[in-house]
C-alpha positions as CSV (number, residue, x, y, z in Angstrom):
1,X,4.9,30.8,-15.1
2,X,3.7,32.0,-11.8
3,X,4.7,35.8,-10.9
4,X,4.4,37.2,-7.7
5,X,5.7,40.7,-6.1
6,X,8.0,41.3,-3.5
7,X,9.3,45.3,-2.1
8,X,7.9,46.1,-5.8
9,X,10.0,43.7,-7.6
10,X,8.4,41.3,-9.6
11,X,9.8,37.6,-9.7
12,X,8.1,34.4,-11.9
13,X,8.1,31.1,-10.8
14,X,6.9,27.5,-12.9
15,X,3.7,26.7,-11.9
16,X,3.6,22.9,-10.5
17,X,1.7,20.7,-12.6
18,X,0.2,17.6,-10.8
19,X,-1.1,13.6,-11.0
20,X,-3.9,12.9,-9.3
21,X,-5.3,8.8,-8.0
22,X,-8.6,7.8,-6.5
23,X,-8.1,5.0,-4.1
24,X,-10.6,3.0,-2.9
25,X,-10.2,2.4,1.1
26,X,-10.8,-0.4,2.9
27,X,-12.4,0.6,6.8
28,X,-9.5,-2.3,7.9
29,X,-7.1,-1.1,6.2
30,X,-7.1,2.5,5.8
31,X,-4.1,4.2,7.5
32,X,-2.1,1.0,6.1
33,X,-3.2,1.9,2.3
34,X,-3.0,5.9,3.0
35,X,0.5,5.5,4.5
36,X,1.9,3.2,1.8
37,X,0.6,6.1,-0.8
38,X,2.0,8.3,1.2
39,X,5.5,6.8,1.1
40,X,5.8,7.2,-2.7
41,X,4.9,11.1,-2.2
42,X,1.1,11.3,-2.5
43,X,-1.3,13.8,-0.4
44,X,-4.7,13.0,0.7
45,X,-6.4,15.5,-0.5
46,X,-10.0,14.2,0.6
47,X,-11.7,11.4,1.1
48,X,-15.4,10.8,0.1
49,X,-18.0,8.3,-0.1
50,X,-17.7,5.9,-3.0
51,X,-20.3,6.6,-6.1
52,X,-22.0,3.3,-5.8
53,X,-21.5,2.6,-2.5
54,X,-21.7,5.2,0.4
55,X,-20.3,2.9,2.8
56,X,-17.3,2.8,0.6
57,X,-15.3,5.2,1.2
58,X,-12.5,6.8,-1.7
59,X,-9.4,8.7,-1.7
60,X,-8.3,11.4,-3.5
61,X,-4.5,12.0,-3.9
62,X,-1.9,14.6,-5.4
63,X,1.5,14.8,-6.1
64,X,3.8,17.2,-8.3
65,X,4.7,15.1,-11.8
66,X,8.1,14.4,-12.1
């Protein structure tokens, strides 16, 4: 639990828990794959270079588990 103050009264809240993918993008495709992910409730949360391939670029994503 998460617990916060307010006018000096104390509340708790649950703390979300999350999933995480790494998507591989391809340059063609990249707002058609980050929308489609984005459909079934996942956030970009950054997009890098791939490990093997700087050219290839990778997405992160979160979203709270069900």
């Amino acid at each position: 639990m998460r617990s916060f103050a307010v006018g000096g009264r104390h509340y708790s809240r649950p703390m979300t828990k999350w999933e995480y993918a790494t998507v591989p993008l391809l340059v063609h495709a990249t707002k058609q794959i980050l929308d489609t992910w984005g459909e079934d409730g996942w956030e970009l949360v950054q997009v890098v270079p791939g490990p093997n391939n700087p050219e290839q670029l990778v997405a992160y994503l979160k979203r709270p588990k069900p």
